[in-house]
PQR file of N, CA, C, O and H, with PARSE charges and radii, in Angstrom:
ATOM      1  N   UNK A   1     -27.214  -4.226 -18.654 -0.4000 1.5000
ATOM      2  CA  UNK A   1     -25.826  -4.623 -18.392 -0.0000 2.0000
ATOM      3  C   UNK A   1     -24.945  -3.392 -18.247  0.5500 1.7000
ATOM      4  O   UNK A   1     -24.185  -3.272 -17.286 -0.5500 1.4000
ATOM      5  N   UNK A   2     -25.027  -2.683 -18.993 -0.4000 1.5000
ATOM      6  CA  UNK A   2     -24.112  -1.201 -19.339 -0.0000 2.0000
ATOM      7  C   UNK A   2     -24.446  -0.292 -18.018  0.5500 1.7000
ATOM      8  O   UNK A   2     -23.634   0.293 -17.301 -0.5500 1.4000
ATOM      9  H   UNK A   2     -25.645  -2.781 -19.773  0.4000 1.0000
ATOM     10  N   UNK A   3     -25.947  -0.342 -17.894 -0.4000 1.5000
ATOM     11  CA  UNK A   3     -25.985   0.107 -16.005 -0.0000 2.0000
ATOM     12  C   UNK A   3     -25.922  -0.029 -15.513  0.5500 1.7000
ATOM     13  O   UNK A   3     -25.610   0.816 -14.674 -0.5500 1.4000
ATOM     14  H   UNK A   3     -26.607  -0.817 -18.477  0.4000 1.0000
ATOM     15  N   UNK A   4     -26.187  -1.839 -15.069 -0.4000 1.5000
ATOM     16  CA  UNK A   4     -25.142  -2.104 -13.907 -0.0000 2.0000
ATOM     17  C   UNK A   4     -23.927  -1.647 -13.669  0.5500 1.7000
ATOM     18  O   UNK A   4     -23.683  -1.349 -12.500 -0.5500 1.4000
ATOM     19  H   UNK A   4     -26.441  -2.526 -15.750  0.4000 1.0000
ATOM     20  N   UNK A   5     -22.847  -1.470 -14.703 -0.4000 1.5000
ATOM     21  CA  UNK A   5     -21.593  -1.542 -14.565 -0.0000 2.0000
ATOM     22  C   UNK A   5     -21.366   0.184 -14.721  0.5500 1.7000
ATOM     23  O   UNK A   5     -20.315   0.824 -14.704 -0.5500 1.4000
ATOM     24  H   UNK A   5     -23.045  -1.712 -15.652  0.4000 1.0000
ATOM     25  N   UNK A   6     -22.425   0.530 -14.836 -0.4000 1.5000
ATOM     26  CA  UNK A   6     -21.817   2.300 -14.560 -0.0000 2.0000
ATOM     27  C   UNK A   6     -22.184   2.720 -13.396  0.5500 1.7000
ATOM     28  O   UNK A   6     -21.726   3.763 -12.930 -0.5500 1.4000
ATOM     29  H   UNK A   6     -23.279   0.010 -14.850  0.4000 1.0000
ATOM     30  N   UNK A   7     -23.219   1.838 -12.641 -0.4000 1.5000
ATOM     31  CA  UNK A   7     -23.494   1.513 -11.265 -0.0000 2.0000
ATOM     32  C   UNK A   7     -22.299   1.073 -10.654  0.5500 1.7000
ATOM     33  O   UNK A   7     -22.243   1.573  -9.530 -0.5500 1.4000
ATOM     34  H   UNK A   7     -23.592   0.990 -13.019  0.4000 1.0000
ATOM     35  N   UNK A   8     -21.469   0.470 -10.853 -0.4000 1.5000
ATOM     36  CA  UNK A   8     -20.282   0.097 -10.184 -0.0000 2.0000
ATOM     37  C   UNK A   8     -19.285   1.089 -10.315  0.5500 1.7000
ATOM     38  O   UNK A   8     -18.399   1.283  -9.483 -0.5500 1.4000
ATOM     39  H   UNK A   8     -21.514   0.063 -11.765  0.4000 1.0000
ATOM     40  N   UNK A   9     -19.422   1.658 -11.270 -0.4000 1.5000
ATOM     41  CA  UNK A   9     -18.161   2.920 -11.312 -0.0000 2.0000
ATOM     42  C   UNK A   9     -19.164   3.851 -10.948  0.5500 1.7000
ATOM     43  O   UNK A   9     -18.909   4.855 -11.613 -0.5500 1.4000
ATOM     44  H   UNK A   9     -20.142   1.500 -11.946  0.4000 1.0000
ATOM     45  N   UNK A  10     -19.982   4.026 -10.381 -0.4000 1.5000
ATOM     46  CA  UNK A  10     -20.458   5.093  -9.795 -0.0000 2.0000
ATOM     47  C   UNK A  10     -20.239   5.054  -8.482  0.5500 1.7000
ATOM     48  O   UNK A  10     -20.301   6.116  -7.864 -0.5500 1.4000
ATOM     49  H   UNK A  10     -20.190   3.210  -9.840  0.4000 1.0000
ATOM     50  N   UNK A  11     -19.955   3.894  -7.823 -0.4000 1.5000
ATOM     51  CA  UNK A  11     -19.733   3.537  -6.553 -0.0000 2.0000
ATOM     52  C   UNK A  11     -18.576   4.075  -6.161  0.5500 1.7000
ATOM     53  O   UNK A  11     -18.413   4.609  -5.063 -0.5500 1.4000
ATOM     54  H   UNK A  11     -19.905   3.030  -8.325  0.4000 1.0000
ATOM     55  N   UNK A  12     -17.716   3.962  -7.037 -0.4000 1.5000
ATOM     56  CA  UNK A  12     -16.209   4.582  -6.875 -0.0000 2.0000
ATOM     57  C   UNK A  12     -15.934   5.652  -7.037  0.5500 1.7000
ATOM     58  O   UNK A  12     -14.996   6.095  -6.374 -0.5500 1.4000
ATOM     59  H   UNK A  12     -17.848   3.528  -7.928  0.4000 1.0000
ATOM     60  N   UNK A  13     -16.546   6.421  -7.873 -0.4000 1.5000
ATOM     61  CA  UNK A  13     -16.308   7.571  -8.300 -0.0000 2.0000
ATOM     62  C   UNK A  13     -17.299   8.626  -7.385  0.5500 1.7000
ATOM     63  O   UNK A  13     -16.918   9.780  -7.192 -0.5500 1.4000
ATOM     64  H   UNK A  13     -17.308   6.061  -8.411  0.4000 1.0000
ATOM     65  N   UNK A  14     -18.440   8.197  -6.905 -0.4000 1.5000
ATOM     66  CA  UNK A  14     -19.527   8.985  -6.244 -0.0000 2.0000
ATOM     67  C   UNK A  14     -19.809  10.453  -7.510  0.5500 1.7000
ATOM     68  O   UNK A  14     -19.688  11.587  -7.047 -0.5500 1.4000
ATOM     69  H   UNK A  14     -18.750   7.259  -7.062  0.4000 1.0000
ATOM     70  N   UNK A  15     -20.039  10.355  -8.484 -0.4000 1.5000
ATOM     71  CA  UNK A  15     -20.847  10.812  -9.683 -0.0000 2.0000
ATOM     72  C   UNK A  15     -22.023  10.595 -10.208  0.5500 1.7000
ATOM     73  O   UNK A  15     -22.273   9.671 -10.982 -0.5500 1.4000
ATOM     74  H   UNK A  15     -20.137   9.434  -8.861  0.4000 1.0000
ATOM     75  N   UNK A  16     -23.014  11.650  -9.713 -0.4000 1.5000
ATOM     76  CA  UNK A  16     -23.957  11.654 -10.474 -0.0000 2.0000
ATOM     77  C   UNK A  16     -24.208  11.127 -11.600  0.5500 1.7000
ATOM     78  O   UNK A  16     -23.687  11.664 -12.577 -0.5500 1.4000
ATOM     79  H   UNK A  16     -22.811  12.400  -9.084  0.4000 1.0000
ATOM     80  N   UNK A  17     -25.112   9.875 -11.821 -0.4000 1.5000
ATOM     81  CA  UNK A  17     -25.282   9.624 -13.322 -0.0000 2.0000
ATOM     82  C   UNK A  17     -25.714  10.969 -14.370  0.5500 1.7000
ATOM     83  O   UNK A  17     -25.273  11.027 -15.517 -0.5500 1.4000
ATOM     84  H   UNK A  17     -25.536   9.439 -11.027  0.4000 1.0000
ATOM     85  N   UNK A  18     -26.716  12.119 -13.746 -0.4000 1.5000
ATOM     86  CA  UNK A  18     -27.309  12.696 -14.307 -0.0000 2.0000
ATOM     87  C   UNK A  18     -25.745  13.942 -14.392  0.5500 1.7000
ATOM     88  O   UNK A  18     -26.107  14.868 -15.118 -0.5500 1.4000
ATOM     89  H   UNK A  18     -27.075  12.072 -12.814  0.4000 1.0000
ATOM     90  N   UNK A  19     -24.749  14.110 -14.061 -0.4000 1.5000
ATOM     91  CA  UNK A  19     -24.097  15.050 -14.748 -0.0000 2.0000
ATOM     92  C   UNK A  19     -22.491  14.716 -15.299  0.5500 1.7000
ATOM     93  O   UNK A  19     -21.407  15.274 -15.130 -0.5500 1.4000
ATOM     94  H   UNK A  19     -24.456  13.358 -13.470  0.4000 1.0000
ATOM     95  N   UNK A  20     -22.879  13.680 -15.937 -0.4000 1.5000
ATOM     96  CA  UNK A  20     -22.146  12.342 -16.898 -0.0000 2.0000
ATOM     97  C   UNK A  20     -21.782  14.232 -18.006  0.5500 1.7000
ATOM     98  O   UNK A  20     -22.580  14.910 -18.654 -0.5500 1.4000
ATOM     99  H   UNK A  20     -23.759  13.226 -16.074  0.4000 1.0000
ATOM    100  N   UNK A  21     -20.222  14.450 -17.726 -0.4000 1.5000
ATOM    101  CA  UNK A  21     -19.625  15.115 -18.748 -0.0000 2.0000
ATOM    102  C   UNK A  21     -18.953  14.570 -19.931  0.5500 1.7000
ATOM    103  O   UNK A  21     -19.302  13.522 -20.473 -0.5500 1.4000
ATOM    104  H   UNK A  21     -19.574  13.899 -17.200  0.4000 1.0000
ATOM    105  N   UNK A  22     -17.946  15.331 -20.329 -0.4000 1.5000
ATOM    106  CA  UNK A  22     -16.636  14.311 -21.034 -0.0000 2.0000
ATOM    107  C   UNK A  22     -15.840  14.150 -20.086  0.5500 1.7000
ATOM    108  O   UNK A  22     -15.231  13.137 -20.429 -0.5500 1.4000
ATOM    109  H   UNK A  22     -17.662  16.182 -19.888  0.4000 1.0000
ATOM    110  N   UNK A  23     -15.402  14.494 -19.044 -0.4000 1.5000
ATOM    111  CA  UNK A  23     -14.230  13.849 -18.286 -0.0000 2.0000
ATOM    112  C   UNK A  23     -14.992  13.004 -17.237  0.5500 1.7000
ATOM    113  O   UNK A  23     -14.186  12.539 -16.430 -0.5500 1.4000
ATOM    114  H   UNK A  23     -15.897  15.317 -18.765  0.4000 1.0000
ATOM    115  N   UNK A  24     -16.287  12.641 -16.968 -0.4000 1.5000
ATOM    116  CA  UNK A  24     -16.871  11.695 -16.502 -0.0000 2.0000
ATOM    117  C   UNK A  24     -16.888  10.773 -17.256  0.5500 1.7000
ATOM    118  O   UNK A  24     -16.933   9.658 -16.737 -0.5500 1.4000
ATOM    119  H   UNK A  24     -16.941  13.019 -17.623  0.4000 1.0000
ATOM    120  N   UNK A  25     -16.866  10.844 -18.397 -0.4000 1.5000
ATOM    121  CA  UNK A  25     -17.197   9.732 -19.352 -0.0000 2.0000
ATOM    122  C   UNK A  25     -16.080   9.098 -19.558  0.5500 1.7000
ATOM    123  O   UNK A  25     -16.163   7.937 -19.958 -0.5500 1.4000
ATOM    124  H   UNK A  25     -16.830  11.750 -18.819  0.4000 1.0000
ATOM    125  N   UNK A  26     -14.553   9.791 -19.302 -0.4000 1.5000
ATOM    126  CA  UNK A  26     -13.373   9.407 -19.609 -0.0000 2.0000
ATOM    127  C   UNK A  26     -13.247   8.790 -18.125  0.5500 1.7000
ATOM    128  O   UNK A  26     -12.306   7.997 -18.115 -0.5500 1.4000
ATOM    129  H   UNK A  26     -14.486  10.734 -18.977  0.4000 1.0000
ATOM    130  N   UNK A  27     -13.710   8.860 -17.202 -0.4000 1.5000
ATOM    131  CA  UNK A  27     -13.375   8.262 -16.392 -0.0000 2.0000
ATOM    132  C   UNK A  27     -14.485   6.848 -15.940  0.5500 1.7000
ATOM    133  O   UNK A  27     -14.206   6.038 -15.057 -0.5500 1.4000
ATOM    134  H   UNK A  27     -14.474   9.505 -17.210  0.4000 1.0000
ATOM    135  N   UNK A  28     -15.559   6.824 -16.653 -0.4000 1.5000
ATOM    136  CA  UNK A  28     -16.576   5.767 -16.853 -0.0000 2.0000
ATOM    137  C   UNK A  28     -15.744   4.629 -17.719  0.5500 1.7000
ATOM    138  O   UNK A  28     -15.441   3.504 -17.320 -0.5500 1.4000
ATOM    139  H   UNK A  28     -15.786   7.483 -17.370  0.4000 1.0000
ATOM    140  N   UNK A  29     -15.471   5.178 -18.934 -0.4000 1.5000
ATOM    141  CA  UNK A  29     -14.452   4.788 -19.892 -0.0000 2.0000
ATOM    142  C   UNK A  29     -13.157   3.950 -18.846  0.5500 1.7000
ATOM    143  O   UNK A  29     -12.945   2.825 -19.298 -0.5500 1.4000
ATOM    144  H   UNK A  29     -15.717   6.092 -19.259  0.4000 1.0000
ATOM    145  N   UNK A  30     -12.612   4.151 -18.058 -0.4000 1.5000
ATOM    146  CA  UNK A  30     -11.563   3.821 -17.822 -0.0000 2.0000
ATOM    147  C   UNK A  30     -12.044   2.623 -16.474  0.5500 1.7000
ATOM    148  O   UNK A  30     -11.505   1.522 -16.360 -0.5500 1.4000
ATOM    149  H   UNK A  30     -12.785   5.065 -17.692  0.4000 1.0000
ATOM    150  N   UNK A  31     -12.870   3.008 -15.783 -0.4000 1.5000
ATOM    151  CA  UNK A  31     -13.718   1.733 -15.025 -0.0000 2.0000
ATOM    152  C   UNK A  31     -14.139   0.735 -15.631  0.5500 1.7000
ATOM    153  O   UNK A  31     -14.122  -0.325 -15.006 -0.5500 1.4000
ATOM    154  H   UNK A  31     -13.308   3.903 -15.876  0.4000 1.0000
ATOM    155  N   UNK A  32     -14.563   0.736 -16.788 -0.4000 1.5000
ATOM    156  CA  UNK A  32     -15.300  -0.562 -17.975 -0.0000 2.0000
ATOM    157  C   UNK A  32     -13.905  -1.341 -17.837  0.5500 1.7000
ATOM    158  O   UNK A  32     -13.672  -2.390 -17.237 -0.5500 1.4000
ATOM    159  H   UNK A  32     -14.578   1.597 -17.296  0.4000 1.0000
ATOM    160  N   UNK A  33     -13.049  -0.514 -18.572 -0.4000 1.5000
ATOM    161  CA  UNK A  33     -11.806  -1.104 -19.235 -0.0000 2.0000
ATOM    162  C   UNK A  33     -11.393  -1.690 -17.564  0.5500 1.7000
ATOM    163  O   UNK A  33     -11.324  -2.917 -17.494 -0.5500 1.4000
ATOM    164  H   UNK A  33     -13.239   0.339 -19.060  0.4000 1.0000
ATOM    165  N   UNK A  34     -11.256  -1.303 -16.905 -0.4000 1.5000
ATOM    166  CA  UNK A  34     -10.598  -1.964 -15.470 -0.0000 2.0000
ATOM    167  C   UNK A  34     -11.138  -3.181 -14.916  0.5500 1.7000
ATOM    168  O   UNK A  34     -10.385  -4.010 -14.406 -0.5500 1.4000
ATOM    169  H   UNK A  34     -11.312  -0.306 -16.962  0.4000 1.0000
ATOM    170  N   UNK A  35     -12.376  -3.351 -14.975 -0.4000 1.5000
ATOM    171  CA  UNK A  35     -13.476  -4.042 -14.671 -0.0000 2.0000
ATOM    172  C   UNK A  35     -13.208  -4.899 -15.930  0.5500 1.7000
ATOM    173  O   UNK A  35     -13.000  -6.027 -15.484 -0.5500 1.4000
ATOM    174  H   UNK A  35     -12.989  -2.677 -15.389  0.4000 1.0000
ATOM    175  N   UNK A  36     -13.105  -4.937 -17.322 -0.4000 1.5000
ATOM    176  CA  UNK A  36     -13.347  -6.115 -17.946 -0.0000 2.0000
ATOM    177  C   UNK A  36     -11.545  -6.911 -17.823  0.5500 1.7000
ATOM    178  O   UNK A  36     -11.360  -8.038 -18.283 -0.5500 1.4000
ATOM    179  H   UNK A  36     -13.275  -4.021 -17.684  0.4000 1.0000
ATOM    180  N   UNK A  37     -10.379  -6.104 -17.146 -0.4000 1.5000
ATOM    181  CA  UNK A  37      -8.902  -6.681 -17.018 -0.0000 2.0000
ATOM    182  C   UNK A  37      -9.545  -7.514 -15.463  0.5500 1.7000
ATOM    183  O   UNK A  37      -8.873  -8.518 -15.224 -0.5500 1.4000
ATOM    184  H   UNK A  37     -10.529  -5.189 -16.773  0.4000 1.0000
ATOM    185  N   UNK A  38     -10.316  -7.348 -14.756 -0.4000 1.5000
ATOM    186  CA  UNK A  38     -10.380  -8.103 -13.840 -0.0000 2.0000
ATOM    187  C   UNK A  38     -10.584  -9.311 -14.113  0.5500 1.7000
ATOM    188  O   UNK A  38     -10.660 -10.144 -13.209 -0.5500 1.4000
ATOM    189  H   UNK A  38     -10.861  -6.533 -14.950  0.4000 1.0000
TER
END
């Protein structure tokens, strides 16, 4: 479930899963949260 949906913010963001930082993560972080207000 959690990869699908980082699959979807990966779509948007075009980010490598494999170089997932902290400001990737803050911005993974902020796709969840967008995605679960939908």
């Amino acid at each position: 479930m959690l990869l699908h949906l980082l699959g979807l913010c990966n779509e948007n963001t075009r980010f490598p899963l494999s170089e997932i930082k902290d400001d990737t993560k803050k911005l993974v972080k902020n796709c969840l949260q967008e995605l679960q207000l939908l």
